[in-house]
C-alpha positions as CSV (number, residue, x, y, z in Angstrom):
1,X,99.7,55.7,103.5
2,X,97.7,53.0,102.1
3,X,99.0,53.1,98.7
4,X,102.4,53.2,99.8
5,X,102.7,50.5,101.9
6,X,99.9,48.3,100.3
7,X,102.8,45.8,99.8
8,X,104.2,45.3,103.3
9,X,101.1,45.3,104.2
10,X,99.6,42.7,102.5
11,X,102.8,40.0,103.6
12,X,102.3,41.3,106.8
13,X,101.0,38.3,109.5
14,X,99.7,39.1,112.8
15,X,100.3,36.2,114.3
16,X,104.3,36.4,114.6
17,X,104.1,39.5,116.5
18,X,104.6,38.9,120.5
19,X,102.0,39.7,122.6
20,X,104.3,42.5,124.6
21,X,104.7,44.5,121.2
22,X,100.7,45.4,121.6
23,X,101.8,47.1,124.9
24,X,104.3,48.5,123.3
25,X,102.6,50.0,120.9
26,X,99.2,50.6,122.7
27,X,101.5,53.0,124.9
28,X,103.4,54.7,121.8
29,X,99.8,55.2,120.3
30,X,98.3,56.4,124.0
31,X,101.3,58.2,125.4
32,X,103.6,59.9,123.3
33,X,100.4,60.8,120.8
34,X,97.4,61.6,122.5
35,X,99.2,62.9,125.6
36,X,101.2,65.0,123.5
37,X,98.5,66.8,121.5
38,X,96.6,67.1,124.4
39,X,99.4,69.2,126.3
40,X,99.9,71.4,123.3
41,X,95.7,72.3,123.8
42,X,96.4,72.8,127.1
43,X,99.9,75.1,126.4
44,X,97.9,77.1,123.9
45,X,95.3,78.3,126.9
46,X,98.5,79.5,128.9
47,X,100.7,80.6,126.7
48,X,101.2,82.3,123.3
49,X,100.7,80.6,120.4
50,X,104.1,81.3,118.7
51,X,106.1,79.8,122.1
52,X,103.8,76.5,121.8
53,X,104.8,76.6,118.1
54,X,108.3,76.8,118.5
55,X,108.2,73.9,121.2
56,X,106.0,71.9,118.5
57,X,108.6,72.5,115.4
58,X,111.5,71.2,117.9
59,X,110.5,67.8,119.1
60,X,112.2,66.4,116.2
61,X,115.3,67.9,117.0
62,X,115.0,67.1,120.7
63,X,114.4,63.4,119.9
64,X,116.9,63.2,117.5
65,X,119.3,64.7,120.2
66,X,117.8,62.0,122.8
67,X,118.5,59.5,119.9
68,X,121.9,60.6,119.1
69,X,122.8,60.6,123.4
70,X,121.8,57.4,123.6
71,X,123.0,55.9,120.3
72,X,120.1,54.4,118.9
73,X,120.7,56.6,116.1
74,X,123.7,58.2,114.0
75,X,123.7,61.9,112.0
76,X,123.3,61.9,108.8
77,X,123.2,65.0,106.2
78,X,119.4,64.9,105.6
79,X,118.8,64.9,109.8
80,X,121.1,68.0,109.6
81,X,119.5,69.9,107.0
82,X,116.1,69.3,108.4
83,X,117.2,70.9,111.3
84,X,118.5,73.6,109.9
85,X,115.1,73.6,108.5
86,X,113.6,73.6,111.6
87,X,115.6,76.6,113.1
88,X,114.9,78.8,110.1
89,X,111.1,78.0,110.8
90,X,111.4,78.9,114.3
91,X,113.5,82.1,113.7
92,X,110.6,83.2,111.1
93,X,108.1,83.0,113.2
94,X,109.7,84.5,116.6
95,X,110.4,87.4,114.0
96,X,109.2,90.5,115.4
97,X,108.1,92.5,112.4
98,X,108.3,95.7,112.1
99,X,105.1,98.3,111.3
100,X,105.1,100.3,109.1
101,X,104.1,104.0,109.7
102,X,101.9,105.1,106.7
């Protein structure tokens, strides 16, 4: 990302940030990261890897449900489109396939 935002990052001053943003953050960076992954490792002991997969390819569309209920967010076409993205992933891989009989 460094080459990307090398410019906002350079302007940026530490100083003008309020104190209760580093909670903020610390708890984004803590709670909705690191817990996450570390309930997926414990998903995949208990269940199959293709049901923790599914549940992993939609938390984007859940949040952008939660966003939309609580309008902090509006629909656009690209949010659409990724989700119908999203589902076509799912379906391919809940796809039973079937054997062949050689």
């Amino acid at each position: 990302m460094i080459p990307f935002s090398y410019h906002a990052i350079s302007k940026f001053v530490r100083q003008s940030i309020p104190k209760n943003i580093y909670w903020n953050i610390g708890f984004f960076i803590i709670f909705t990261s690191c817990f996450t992954y570390l309930f997926n490792l414990y998903d995949l002991s208990k269940l199959k890897p293709t049901t923790v997969s599914v549940f992993i390819n939609l938390q984007p569309v859940i949040a952008t449900i939660c966003a939309l209920i609580t309008e902090s967010d509006s629909l656009n076409l690209i949010k659409i489109s990724a989700t119908v993205i999203i589902f076509l992933g799912v379906y391919l891989v809940t796809k039973q396939v079937e054997k062949s009989t050689k």
